[in-house]
N, C-alpha and C positions, 0 to 999 in steps of 0.2 A: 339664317342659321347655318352652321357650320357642316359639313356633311360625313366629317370624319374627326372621331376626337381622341387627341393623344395626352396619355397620362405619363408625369414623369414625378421625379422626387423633389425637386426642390422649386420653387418662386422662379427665382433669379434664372436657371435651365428652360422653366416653360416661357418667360419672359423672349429670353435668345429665340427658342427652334421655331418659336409664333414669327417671330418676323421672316424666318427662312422658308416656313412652309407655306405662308399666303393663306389667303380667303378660304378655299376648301376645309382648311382644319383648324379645331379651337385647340390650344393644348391649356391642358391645366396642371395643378401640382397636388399630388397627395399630401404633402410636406412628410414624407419619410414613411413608417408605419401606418395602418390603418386599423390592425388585428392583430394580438397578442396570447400568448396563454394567461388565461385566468389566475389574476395574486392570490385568489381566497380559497381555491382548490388545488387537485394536482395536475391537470391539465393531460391528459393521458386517460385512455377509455382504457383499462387494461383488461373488460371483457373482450374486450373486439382488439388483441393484437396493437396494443398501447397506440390506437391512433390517439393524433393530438386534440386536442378540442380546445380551437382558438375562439375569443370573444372580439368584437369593437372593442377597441381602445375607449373606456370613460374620458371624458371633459376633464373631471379631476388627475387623470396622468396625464393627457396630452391636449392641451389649450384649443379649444373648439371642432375639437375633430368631429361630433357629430354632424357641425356644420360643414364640414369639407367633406364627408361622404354623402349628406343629402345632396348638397352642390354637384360633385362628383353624379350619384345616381340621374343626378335630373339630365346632367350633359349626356349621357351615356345613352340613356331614352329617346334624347331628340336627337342622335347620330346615327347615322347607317353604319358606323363599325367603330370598332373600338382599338385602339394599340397601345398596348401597356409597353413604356418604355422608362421604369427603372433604369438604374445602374449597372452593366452587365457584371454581376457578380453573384455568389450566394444569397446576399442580403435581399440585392434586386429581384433575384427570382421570386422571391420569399413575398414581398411588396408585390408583383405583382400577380402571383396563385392568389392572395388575398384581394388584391383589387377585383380579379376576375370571379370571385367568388361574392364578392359583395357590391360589384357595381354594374356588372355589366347585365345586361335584363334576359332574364331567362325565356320572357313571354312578351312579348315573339324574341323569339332567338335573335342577340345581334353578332354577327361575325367579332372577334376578337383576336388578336394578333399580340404576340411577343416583338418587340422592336429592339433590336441592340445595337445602339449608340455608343460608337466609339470614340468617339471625338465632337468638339460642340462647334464645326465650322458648316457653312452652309454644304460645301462639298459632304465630308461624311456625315451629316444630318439628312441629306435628300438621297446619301447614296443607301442608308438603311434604312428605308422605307417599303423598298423590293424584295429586301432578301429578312422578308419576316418568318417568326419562327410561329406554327398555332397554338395560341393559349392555352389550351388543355393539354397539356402535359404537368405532369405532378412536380413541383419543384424539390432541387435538394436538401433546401433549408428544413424541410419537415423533421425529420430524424433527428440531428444536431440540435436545433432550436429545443423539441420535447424533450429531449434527453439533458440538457441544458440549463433548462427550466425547468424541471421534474427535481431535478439534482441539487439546483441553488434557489430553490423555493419562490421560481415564479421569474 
């Protein structure tokens, strides 16, 4: 098994940086979102200073994503770290506060890392691997996304 697993957004992307990274690492794909604001409510706790209050994405919006986050959780379990490597952008960040919130294992703690991919060549795929950023930090998509979603009903 693989000793380091990197998540990224699309197929075709984890397809690529797997052959660049080698044995050490399995990558796989969220395929885009993973957690959404809630269509049926307002998505905002507005006791507590309008945090968001994002769900899983159901099967019926987005074609077997339960299966790609159990898949996702199991890889995350049998890895010694974890590297969220979205798309470097608002969205990305977004994908992956949410990955790191719903896949990577709390018990026991596994290390997690922000990865930014700038380019899809074996050169800047293996050159950001070093200069990661730590997972916990709170993404900017929060604010935008609830106010966004609060406003055009989900």
């Amino acid at each position: 098994m693989a000793k380091n697993l990197v998540i990224v957004e699309s197929p075709a992307k984890a397809k690529t940086i797997n052959k660049y990274l080698g044995k050490d690492y399995l990558v796989k794909a969220s395929i885009g979102h993973i957690k959404d604001l809630p269509s049926k409510k307002l998505g905002v706790d507005v006791d507590h200073d309008f945090e968001p209050t994002y769900e899983v994405i159901p099967d019926s919006k987005k074609r077997n994503n339960k299966k790609i986050v159990a898949e996702l959780k199991k890889a995350a379990k049998d890895a010694d770290a974890v590297y969220l490597a979205a798309d470097p952008d608002r969205e990305g960040e977004a994908i992956c506060q949410h990955l790191a919130e719903e896949i990577v294992p709390k018990k026991p703690k596994k290390p997690a890392y922000r990865v930014m991919f700038n380019e899809i060549t074996k050169f800047g795929r293996l050159q950001s691997l070093p200069a990661f950023v730590p997972g916990d930090r709170r993404t900017l998509e929060r604010g935008p996304r609830a106010v966004g979603g609060a406003a055009h009903g989900g």
